[in-house]
C-alpha positions as a Markdown table, in Angstrom:
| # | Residue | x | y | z |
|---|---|---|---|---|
| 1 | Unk | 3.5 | -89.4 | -48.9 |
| 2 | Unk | 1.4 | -87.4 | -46.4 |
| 3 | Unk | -2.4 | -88.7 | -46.2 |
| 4 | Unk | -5.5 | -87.2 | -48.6 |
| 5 | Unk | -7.0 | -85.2 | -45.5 |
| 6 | Unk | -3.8 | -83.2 | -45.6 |
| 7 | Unk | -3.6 | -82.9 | -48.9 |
| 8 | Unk | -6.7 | -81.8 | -49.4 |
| 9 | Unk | -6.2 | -79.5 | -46.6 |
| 10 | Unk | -3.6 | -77.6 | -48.6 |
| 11 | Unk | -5.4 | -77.6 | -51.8 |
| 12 | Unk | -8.2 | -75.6 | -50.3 |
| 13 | Unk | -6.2 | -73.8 | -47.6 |
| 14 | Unk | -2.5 | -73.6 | -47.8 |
| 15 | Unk | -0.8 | -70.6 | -49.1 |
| 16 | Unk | -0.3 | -70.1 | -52.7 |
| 17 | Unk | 3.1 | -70.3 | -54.4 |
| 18 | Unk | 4.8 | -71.5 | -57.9 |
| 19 | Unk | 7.1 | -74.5 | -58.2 |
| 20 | Unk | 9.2 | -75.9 | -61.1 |
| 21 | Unk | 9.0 | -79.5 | -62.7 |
| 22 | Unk | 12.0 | -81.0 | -62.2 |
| 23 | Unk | 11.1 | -84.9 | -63.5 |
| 24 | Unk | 8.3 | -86.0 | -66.0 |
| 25 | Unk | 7.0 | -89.7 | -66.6 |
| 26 | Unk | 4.7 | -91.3 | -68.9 |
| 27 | Unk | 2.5 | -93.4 | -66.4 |
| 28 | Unk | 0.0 | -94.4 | -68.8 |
| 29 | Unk | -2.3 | -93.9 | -72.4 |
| 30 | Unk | -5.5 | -92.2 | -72.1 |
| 31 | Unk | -7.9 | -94.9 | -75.1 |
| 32 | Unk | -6.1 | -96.3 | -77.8 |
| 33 | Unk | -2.2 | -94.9 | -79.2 |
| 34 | Unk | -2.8 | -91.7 | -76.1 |
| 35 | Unk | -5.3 | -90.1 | -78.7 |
| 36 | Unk | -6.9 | -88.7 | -75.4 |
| 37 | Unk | -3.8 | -87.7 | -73.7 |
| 38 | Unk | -1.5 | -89.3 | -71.1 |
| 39 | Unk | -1.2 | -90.1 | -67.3 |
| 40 | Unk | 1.8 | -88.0 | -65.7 |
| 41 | Unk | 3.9 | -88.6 | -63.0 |
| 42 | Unk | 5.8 | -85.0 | -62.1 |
| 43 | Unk | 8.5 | -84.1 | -59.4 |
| 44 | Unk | 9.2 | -81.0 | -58.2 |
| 45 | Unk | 10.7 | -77.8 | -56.2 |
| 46 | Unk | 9.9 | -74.5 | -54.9 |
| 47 | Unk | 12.6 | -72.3 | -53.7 |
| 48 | Unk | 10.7 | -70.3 | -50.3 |
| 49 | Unk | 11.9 | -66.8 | -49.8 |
| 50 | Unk | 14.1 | -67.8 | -46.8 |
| 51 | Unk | 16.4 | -69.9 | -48.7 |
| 52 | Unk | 14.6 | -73.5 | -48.0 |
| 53 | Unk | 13.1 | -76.1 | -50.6 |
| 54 | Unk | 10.3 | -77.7 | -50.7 |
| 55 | Unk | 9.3 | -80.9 | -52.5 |
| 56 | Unk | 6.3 | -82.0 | -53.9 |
| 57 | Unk | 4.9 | -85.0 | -56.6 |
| 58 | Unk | 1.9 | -86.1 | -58.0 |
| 59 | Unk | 1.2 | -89.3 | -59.9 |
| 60 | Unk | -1.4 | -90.5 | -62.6 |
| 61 | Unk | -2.1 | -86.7 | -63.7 |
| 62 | Unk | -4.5 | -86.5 | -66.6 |
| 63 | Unk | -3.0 | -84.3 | -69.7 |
| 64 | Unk | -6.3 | -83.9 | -71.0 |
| 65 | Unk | -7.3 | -81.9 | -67.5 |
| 66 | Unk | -3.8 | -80.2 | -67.0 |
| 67 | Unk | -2.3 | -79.6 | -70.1 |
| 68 | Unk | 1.6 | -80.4 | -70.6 |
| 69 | Unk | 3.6 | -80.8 | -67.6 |
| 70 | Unk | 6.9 | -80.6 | -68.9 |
| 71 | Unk | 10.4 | -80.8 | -67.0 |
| 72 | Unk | 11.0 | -76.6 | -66.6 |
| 73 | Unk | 7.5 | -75.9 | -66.3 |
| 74 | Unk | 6.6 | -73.2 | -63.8 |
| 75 | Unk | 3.1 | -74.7 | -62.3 |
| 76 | Unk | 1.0 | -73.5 | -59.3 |
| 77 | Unk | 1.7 | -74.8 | -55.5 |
| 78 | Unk | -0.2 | -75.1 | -52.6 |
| 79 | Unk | 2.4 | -75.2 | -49.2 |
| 80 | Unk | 1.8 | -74.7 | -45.5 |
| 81 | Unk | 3.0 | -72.0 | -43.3 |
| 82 | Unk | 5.9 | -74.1 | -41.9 |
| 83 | Unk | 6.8 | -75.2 | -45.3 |
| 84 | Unk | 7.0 | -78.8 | -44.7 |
| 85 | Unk | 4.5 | -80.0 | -47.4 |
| 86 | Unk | 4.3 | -79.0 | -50.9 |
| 87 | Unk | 1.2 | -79.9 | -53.5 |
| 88 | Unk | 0.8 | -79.3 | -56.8 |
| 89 | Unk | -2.9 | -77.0 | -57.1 |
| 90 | Unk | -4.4 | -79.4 | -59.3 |
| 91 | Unk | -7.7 | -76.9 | -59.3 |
| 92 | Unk | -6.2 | -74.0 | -60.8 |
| 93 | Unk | -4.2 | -76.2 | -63.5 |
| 94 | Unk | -7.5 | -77.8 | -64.3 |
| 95 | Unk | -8.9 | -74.2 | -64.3 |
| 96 | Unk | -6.4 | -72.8 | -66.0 |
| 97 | Unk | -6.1 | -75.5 | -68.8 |
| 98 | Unk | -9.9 | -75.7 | -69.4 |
| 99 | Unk | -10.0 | -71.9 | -69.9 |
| 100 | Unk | -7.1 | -72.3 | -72.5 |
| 101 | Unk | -9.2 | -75.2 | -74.6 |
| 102 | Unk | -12.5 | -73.1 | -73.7 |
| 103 | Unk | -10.4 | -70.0 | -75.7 |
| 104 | Unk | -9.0 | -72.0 | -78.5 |
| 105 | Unk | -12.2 | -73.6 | -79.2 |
| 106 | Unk | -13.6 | -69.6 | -79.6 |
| 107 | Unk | -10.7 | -69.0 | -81.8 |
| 108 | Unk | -11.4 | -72.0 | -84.0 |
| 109 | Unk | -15.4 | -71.1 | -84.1 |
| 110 | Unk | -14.4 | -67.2 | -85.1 |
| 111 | Unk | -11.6 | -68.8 | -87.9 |
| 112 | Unk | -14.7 | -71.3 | -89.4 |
| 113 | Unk | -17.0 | -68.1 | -89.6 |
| 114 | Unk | -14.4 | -66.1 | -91.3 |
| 115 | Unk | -13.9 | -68.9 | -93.9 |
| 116 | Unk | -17.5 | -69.5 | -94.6 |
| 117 | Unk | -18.0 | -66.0 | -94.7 |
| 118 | Unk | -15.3 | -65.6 | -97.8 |
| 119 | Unk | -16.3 | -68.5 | -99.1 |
| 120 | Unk | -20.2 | -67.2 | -99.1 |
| 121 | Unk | -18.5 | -63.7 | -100.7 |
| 122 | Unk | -16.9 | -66.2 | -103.8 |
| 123 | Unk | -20.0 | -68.1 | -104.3 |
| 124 | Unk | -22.0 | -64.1 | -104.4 |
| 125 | Unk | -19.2 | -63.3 | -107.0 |
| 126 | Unk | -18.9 | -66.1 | -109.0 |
| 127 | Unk | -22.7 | -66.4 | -109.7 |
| 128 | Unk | -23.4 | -62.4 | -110.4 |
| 129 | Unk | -20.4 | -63.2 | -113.2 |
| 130 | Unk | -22.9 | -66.3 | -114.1 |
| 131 | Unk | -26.0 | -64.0 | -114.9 |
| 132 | Unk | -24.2 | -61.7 | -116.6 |
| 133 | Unk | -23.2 | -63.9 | -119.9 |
């Protein structure tokens, strides 16, 4: 493993690519039973234009911040020019992921007005029946 500086380096600076996840491991339970998620361990590749590979891992990644990092999944990559080092772009997973939860928790706000609007419509209904007998 190359040291944080570097790494950090390439997360801000190197050049932007997509890499596949080609191992997966449960490192750990986020509270009690993983209600909260899971810590990740991922391996994995990207194939570079002129035919080379490059590598790169991460360990302890929090599910709750990422989403799932499945074997298969294509994820973002940070790599330097002469393709020796590989990272995972935790920042744009994060971003990514917490734009997904910020849109589902929209869609689930919308879907409870909707039902509390028909369900304000039945109770309008129901007791203009009620006044009439």
């Amino acid at each position: 493993m190359f040291d944080k500086l570097l790494h950090h380096k390439l997360l801000h600076e190197g050049l932007e690519g997509q890499g596949v996840i080609t191992k997966q491991k449960v490192e750990g339970m986020k509270g009690d039973r993983a209600y909260s998620g899971f810590y990740l361990g991922i391996e994995g590749h990207m194939k570079f234009e002129d035919g080379t590979e490059g590598a790169f891992s991460s360990a302890y990644l929090d599910t709750s911040k990422l989403g799932d990092l499945e074997v298969g999944t294509i994820v973002p990559v940070r790599y330097s020019a002469d393709h020796k080092h590989v990272v995972l772009d935790v920042l744009k997973l994060e971003a990514k992921h917490e734009a997904w939860k910020r849109s589902a928790a929209d869609f689930a706000e919308q879907r409870r007005q909707q039902e509390i609007a028909a369900a304000d419509a039945k109770l309008a209904q129901a007791n203009k029946h009620r006044h009439h007998d």
